[in-house]
C-alpha positions as CSV (number, residue, x, y, z in Angstrom):
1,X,28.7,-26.7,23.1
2,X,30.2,-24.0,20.3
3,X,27.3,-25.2,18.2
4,X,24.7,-25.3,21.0
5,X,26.1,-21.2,21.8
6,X,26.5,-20.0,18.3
7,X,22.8,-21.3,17.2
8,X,21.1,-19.8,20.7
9,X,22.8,-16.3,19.6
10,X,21.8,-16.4,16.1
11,X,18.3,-17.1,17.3
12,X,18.3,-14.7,19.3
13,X,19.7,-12.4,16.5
14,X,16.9,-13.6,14.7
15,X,14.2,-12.7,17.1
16,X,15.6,-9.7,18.2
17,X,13.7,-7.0,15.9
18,X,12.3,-7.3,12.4
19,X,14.4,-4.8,11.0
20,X,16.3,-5.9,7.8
21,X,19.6,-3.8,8.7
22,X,19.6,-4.3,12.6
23,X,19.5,-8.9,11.8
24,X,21.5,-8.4,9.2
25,X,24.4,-6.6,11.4
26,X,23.7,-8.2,14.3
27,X,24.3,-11.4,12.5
28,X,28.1,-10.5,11.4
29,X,28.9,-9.3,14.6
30,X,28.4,-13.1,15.9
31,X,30.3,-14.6,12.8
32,X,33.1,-12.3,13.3
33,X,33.4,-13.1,17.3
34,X,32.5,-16.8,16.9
35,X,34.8,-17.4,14.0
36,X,37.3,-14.5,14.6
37,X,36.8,-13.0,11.4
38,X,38.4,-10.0,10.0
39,X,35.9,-9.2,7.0
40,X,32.6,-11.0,6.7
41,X,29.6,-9.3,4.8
42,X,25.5,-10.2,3.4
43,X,25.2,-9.5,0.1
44,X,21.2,-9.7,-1.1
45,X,20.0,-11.1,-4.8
46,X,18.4,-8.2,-6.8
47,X,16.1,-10.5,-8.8
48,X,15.7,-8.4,-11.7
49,X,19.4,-7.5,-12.3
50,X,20.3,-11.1,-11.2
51,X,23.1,-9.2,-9.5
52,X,24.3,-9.5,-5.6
53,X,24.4,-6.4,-4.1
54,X,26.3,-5.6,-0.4
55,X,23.3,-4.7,2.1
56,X,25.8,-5.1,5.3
57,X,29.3,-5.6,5.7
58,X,32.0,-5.4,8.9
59,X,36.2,-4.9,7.9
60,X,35.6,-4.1,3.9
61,X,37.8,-1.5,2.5
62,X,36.1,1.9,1.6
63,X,34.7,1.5,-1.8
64,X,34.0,-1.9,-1.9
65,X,31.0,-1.6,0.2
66,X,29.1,-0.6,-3.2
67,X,30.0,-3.7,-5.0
68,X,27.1,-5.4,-7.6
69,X,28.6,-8.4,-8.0
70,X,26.4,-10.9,-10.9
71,X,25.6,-14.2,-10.7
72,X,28.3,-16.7,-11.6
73,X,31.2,-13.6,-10.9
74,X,33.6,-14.1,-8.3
75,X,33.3,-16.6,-5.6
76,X,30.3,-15.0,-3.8
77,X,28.5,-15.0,-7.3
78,X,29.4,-18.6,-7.9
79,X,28.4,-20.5,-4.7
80,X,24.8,-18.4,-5.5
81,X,25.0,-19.8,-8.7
82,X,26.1,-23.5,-8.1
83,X,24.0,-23.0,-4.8
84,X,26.6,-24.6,-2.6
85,X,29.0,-23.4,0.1
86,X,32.2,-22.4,-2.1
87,X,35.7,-22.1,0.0
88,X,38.9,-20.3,-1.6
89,X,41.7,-20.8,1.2
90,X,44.4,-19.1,-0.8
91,X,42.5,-16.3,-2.9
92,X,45.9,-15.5,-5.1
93,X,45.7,-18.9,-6.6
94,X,41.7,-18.5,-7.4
95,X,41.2,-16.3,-10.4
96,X,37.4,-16.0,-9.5
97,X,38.4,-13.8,-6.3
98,X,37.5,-10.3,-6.5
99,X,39.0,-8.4,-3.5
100,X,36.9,-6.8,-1.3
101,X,39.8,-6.1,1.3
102,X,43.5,-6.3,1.0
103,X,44.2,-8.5,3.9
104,X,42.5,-11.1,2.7
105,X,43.7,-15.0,2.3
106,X,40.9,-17.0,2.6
107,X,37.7,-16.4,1.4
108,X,34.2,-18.7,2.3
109,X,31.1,-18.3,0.5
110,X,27.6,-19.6,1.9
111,X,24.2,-18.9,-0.5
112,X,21.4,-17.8,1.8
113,X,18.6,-20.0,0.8
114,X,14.8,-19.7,1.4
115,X,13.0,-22.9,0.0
116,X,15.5,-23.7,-2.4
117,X,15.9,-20.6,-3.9
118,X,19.0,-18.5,-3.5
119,X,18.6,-14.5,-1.7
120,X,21.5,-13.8,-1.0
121,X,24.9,-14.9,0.0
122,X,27.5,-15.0,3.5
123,X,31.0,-14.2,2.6
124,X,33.3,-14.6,5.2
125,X,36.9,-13.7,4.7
126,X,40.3,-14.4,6.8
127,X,43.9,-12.8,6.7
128,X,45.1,-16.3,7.5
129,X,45.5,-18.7,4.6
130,X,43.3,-21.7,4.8
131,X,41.6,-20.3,7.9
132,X,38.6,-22.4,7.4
133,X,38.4,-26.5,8.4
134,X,35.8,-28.1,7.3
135,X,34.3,-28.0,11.2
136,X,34.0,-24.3,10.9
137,X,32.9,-24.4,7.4
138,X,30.2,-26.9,8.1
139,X,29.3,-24.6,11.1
140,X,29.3,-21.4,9.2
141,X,26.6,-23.5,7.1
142,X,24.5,-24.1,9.5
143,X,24.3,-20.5,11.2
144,X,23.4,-19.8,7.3
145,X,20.5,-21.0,7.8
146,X,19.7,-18.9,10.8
147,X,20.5,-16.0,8.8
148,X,18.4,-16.8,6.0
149,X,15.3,-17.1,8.6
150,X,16.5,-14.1,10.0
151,X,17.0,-12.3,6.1
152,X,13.0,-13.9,5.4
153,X,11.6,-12.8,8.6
154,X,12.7,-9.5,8.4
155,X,11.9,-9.2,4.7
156,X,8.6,-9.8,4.8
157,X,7.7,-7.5,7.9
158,X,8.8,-5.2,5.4
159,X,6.8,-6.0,2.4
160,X,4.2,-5.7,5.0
161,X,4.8,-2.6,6.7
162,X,6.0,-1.2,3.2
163,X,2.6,-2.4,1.5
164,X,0.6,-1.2,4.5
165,X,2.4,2.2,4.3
166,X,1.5,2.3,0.6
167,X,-2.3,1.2,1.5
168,X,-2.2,4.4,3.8
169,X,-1.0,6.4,0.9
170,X,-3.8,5.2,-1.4
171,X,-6.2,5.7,0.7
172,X,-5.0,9.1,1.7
173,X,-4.9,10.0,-1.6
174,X,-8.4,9.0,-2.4
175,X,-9.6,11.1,0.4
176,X,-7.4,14.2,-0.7
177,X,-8.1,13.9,-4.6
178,X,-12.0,12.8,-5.0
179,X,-14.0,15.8,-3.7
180,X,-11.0,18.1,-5.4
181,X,-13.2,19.3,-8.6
182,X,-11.0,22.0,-10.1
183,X,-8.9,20.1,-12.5
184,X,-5.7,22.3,-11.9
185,X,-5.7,22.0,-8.7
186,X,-6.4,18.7,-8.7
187,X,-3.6,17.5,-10.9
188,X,-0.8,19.4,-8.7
189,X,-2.4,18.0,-5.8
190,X,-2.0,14.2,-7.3
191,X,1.7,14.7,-8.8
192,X,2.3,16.4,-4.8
193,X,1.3,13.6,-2.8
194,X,2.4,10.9,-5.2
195,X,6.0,12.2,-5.2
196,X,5.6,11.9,-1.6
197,X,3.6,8.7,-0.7
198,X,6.5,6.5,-3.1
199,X,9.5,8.7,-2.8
200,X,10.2,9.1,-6.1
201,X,12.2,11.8,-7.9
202,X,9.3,13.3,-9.9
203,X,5.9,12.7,-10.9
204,X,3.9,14.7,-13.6
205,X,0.5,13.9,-15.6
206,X,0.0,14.1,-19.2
207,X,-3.0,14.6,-20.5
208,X,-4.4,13.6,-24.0
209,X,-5.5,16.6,-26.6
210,X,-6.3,15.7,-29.8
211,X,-3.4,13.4,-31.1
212,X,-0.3,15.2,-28.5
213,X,-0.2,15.1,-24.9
214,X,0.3,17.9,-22.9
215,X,2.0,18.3,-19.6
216,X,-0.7,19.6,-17.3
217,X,1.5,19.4,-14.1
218,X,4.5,18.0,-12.6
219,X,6.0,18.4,-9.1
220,X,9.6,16.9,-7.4
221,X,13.1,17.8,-7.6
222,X,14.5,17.3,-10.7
223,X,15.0,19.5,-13.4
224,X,12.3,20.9,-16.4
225,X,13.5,20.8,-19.4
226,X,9.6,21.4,-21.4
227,X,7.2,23.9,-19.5
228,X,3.8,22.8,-17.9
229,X,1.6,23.1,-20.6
230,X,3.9,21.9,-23.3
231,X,3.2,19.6,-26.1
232,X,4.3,16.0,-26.6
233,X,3.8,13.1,-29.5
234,X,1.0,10.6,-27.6
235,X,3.2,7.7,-29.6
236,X,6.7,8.5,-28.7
237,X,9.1,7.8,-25.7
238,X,8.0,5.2,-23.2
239,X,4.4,6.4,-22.5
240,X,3.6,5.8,-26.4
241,X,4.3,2.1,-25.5
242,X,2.3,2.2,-22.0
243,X,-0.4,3.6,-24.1
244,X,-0.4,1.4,-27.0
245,X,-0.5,-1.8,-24.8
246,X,-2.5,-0.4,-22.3
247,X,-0.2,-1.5,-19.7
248,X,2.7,-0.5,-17.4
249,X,5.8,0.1,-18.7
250,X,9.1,0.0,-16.3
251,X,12.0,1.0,-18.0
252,X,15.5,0.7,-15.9
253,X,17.7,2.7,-17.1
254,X,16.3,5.4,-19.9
255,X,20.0,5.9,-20.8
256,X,20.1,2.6,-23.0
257,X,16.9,3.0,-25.2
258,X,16.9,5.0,-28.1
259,X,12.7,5.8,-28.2
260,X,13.4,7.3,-24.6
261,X,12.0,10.7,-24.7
262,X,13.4,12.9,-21.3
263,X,11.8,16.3,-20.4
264,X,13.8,16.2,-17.1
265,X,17.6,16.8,-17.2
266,X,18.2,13.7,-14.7
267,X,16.3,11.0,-15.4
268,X,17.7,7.5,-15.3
269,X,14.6,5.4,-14.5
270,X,10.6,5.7,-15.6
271,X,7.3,4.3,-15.1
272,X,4.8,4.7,-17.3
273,X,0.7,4.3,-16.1
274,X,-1.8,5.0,-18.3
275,X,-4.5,6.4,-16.6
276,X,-8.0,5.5,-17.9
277,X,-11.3,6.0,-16.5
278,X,-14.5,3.8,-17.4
279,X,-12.6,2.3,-20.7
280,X,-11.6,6.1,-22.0
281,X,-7.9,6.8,-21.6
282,X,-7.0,10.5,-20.4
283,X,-3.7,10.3,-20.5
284,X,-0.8,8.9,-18.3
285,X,1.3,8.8,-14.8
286,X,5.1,8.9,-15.4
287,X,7.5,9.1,-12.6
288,X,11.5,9.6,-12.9
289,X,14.0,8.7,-10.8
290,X,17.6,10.0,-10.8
291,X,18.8,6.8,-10.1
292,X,18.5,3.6,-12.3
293,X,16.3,0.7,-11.5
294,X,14.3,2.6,-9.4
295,X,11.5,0.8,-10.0
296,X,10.3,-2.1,-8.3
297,X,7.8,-5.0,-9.9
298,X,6.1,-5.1,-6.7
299,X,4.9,-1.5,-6.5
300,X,2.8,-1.6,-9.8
301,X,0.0,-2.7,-8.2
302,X,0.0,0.0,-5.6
303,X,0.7,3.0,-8.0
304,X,-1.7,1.5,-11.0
305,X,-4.4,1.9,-7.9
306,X,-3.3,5.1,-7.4
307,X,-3.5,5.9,-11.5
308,X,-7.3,4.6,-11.4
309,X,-8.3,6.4,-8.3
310,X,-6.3,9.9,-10.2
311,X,-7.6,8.8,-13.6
312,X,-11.8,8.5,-11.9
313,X,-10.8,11.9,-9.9
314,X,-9.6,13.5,-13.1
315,X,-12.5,12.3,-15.1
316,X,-14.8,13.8,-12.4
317,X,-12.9,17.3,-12.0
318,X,-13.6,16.9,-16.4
319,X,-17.5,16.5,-16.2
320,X,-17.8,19.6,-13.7
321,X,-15.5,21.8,-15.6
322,X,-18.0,20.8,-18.6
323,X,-20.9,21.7,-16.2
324,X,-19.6,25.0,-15.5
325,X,-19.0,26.1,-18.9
326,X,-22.4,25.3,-19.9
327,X,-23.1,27.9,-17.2
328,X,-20.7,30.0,-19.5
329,X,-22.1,29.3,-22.9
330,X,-25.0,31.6,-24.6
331,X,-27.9,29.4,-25.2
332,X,-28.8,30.2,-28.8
333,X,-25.2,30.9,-30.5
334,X,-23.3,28.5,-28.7
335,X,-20.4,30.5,-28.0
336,X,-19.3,31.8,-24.9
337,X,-21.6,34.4,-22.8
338,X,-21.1,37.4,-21.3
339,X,-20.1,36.3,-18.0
340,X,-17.3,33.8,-19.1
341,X,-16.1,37.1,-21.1
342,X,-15.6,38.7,-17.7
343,X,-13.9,35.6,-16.2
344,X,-11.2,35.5,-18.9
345,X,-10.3,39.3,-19.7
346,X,-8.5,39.3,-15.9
347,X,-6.9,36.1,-16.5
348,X,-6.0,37.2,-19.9
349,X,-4.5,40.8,-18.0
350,X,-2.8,39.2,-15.8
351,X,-0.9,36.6,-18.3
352,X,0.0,39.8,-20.5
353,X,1.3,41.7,-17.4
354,X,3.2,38.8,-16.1
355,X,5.2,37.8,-19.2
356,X,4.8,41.0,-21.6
357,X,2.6,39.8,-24.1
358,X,0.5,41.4,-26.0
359,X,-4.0,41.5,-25.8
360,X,-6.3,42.4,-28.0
361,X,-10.1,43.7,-27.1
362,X,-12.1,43.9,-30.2
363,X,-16.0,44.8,-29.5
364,X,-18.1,44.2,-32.7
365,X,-21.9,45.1,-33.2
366,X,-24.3,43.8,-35.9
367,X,-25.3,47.2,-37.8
368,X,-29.1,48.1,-38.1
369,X,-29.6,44.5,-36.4
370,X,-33.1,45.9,-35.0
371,X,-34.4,46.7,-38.7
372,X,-33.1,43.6,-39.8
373,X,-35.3,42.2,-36.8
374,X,-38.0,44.5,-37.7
375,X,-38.4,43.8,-41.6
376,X,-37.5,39.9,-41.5
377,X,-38.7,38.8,-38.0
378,X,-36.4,37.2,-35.1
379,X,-36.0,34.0,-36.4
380,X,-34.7,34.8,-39.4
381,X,-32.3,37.4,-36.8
382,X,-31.6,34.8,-34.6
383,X,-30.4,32.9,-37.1
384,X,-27.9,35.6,-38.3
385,X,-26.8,36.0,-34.9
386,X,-25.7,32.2,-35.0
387,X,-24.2,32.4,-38.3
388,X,-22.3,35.4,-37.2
389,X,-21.0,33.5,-33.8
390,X,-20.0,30.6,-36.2
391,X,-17.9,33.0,-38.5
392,X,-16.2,34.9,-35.5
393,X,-15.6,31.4,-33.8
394,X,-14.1,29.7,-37.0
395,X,-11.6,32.6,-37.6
396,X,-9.9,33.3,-34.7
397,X,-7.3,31.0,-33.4
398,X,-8.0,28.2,-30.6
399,X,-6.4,30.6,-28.1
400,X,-8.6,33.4,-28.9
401,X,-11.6,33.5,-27.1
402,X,-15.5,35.1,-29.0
403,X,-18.4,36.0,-26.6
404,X,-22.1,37.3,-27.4
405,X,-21.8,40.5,-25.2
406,X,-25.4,41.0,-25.2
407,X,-28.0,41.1,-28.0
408,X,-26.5,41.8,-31.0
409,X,-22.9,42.9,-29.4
410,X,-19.4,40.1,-29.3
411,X,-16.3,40.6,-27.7
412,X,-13.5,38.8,-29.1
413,X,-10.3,38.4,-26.6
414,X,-7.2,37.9,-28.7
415,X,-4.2,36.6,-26.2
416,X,-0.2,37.7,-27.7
417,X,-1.7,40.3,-30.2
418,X,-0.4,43.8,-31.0
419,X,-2.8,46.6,-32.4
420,X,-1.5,46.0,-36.0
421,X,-2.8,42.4,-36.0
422,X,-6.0,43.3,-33.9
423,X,-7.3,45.6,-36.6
424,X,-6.0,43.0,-39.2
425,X,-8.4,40.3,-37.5
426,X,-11.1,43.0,-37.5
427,X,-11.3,44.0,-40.5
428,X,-10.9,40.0,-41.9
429,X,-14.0,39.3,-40.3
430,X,-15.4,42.7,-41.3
431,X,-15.3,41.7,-44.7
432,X,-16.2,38.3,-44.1
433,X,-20.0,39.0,-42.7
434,X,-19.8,42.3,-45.8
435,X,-19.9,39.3,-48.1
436,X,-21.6,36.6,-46.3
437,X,-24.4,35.1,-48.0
438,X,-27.3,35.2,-45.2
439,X,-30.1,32.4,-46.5
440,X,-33.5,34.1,-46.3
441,X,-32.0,38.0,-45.9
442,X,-32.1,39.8,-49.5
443,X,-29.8,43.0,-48.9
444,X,-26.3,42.0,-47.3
445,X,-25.3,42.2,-43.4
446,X,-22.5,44.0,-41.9
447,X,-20.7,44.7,-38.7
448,X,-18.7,47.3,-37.2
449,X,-15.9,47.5,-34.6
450,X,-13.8,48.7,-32.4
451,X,-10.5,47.4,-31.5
452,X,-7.9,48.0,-28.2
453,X,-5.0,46.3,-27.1
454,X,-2.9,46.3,-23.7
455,X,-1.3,47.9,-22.5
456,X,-1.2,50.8,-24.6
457,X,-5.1,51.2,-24.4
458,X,-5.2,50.4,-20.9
459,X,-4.3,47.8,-18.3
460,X,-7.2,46.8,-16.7
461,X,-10.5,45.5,-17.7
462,X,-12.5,48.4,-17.8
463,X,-9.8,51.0,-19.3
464,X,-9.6,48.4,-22.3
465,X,-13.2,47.5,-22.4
466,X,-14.0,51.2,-22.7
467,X,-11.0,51.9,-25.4
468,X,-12.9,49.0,-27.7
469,X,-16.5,50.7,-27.7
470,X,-15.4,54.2,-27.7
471,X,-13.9,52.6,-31.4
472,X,-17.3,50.8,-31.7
473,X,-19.1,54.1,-31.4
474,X,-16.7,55.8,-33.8
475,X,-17.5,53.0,-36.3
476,X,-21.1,53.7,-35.8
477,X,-20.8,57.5,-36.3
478,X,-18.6,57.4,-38.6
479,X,-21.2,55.7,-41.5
480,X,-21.1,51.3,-40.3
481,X,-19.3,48.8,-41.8
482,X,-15.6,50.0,-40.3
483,X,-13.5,49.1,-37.8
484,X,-11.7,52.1,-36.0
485,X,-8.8,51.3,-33.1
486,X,-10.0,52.8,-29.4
487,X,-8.1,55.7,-28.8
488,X,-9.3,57.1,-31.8
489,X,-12.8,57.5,-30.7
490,X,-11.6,60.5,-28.4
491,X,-11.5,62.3,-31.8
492,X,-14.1,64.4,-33.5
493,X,-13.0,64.3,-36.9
494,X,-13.2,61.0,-38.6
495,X,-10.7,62.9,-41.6
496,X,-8.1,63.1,-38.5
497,X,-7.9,59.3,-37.4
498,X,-7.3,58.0,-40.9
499,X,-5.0,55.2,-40.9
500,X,-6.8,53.9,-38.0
501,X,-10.2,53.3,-39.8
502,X,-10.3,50.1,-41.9
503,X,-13.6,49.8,-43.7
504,X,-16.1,51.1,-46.2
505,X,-19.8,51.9,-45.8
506,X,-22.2,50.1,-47.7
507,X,-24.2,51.4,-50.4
């Protein structure tokens, strides 16, 4: 009749709710009251430590609760080994027992087994010695096998809520990320809902440039230790290997491999997704945890669905950015027009206000460009004007930004630049384009310009657009060929502002 009772509760147990913790606690309350137990505890098989690992327990001593016990360790580790029931009944004369509670006498282990293969384990423990018979032990082996039903059941209501959770987070993200077409915003949108969807620590998105990748966002709660926008080797740490193979890579604990490269302060797990888009590889998906083995082999497929539907969105967000700054190129030079000019100066403003950097304005005109129109026709001029762009564009640094203005006018926007270097830049090209060879044009070409910087020229755009061509005009009054700083326009003398006039006029 005890059998007949015990396996009608643990049924019950078993059939009661599909929630891992609730079976799993339900079923030590009966072992304890059927077998008057003072400690009993389920401890789970992490299948990729190979370690057992206490998911409930009743009567343990604080502490020993967090236990990771491995496989072939200590009795519980040995009947999951040997994959047998495994009975101590005097635990100071077994030197496999690890104490779990002081009281403790007698110790029974039972592996949990789902067809044939070990999950977990049943440890029941006694204060009285030899508290087990074999009756009780044979028993205890049967209700096993109700809680390994119960341990399989619940597990895989899990795996399917958890994989239908993560199906609602892919397809969220889909939703949220594909008509996003503004690739800032959509790369903080991705790292946001990521870090959310899959409760991880941290998420970020390199991108590749040339032979580095940079760090073009990042969102979660652990700490920076590179800022957005920094560089990276493409081939080091863990994401060089993820890129090489063209594969995830899981890496456990970062703390034990020497290529680990952290640019966050806590970091004890990663994964690694390359993110590639019709066969071209954009960059990656890395996400840290603060706590090792974080990781799970079952969640690849999820998040590598979520890396191809970021990677397509990215790629996407890429072509219209493209599209838009054909809208900002000028159709015969090349370079940048008028209007993209006017985009950047604010942004440029504002980054100079925010962190107290330096900006340079430099307006440059093409001297006597109509004569030269005039006496060797526009093609021959249009061809100058392309040759000019090239010069301008090839001198200044990849920051630095050259527009055609309009007709035979640039602006050049210099970001973290003083007035010194401005009017160094200036008169470099200057005396470039002086000596420029121009195929077809027999008499040489030159420029003049005027140069401002913020803030001491101004702080918005128009103060400092106006500073650089009142220096422009100087330039021009003063004889061509010359660059003269802003402020130095408001003078009448050109004998007074010398020091500020680079330059010569040409003969």
């Amino acid at each position: 009749m005890q059998k007949i009772a015990l396996l009608y509760d643990a049924s019950q147990a078993v059939l009661s709710t599909f929630d891992l913790d609730e079976v799993l606690q339900r079923i030590l309350v009966i072992a304890r009251d059927y077998f008057h137990l003072q400690n009993v505890a389920i401890l789970l098989l992490d299948k990729e430590t190979q370690e057992l690992c206490v998911r409930s327990q009743i009567g343990w001593d604080e502490g020993h609760d967090k236990i990771h016990m491995p496989i072939g360790h200590g009795i519980t580790g040995t009947a999951a080994k040997q994959k047998r029931p495994l009975y101590a009944p005097d635990v100071s004369k077994d030197a496999r027992y690890v104490s779990s509670a002081k009281a403790t006498r007698s110790e029974l282990a039972i592996p949990l087994m789902v067809r044939d293969e070990v999950v977990g384990v049943l440890d029941c423990q006694s204060e009285n010695l030899d508290h087990f018979d074999k009756e009780t032990i044979d028993l205890l082996t049967l209700f096993s096998t109700q809680a390994s039903m119960a341990l399989q059941n619940a597990r895989l209501y899990s795996l399917e809520r958890h994989r239908a959770q993560q199906l609602e987070a892919i397809n969220a993200i889909a939703q949220q990320t594909t008509a996003m077409l503004d690739v800032k915003e959509l790369l903080a949108k991705v790292c946001s809902l990521i870090q959310e969807a899959f409760h991880v620590n941290h998420v970020s998105v390199l991108l590749r440039e040339e032979d580095d990748l940079i760090l073009r966002a990042h969102h979660g709660t652990l700490t920076p230790r590179i800022l957005e926008g920094g560089r990276l080797p493409s081939s080091a740490g863990l994401w060089g290997r993820a890129l090489a193979a063209g594969k995830t890579v899981i890496e456990h604990d970062v703390r034990v491999i020497s290529e680990y490269v952290g640019f966050f302060a806590e970091t004890a797990s990663r994964m690694c997704i390359p993110l590639v888009s019709f066969g071209q590889t954009l960059g990656v998906l890395v996400l840290d945890s603060a706590e090792t083995g974080a990781f799970h082999v079952g969640d690849t497929q999820s998040l590598e669905s979520v890396a191809d539907i970021c990677a397509t969105a990215i790629q996407n967000a890429h072509y219209v950015e493209r599209v838009k700054q054909l809208a900002y190129l000028d159709g015969l030079t090349g370079i940048f027009n008028r209007r993209f000019f006017e985009l950047r100066i604010s942004e440029e403003i504002e980054r100079a206000r925010r962190y107290g950097t330096g900006l340079a304005v430099i307006m440059v005109d093409i001297d006597n460009f109509k004569k030269l129109n005039d006496e060797f026709g526009h093609l021959l001029g249009d061809e100058v004007l392309r040759q000019v762009s090239s010069l301008f564009h090839q001198q200044v640094r990849k920051m630095d930004v050259v527009c055609r203005y309009g007709g035979e006018e640039f602006a050049i926007l210099l970001s973290q630049t003083n007035a010194e270097q401005a009017l160094g830049v200036a008169e470099k090209l200057r005396r470039l384009v002086e000596t420029w060879q121009f195929p077809g044009v027999p008499r040489p070409v030159s420029i003049s310009a005027g140069a401002a910087t913020y803030p001491e020229d101004g702080t918005t755009r128009d103060e400092l657009v106006k500073a650089a061509d009142a220096g422009l005009y100087a330039a021009k009054q003063a004889g061509r060929n010359l660059v003269i700083q802003g402020p130095a326009s408001t003078q009448s003398s050109a004998h007074s502002v010398a020091g500020r006039i680079t330059g010569k006029t040409l003969v």
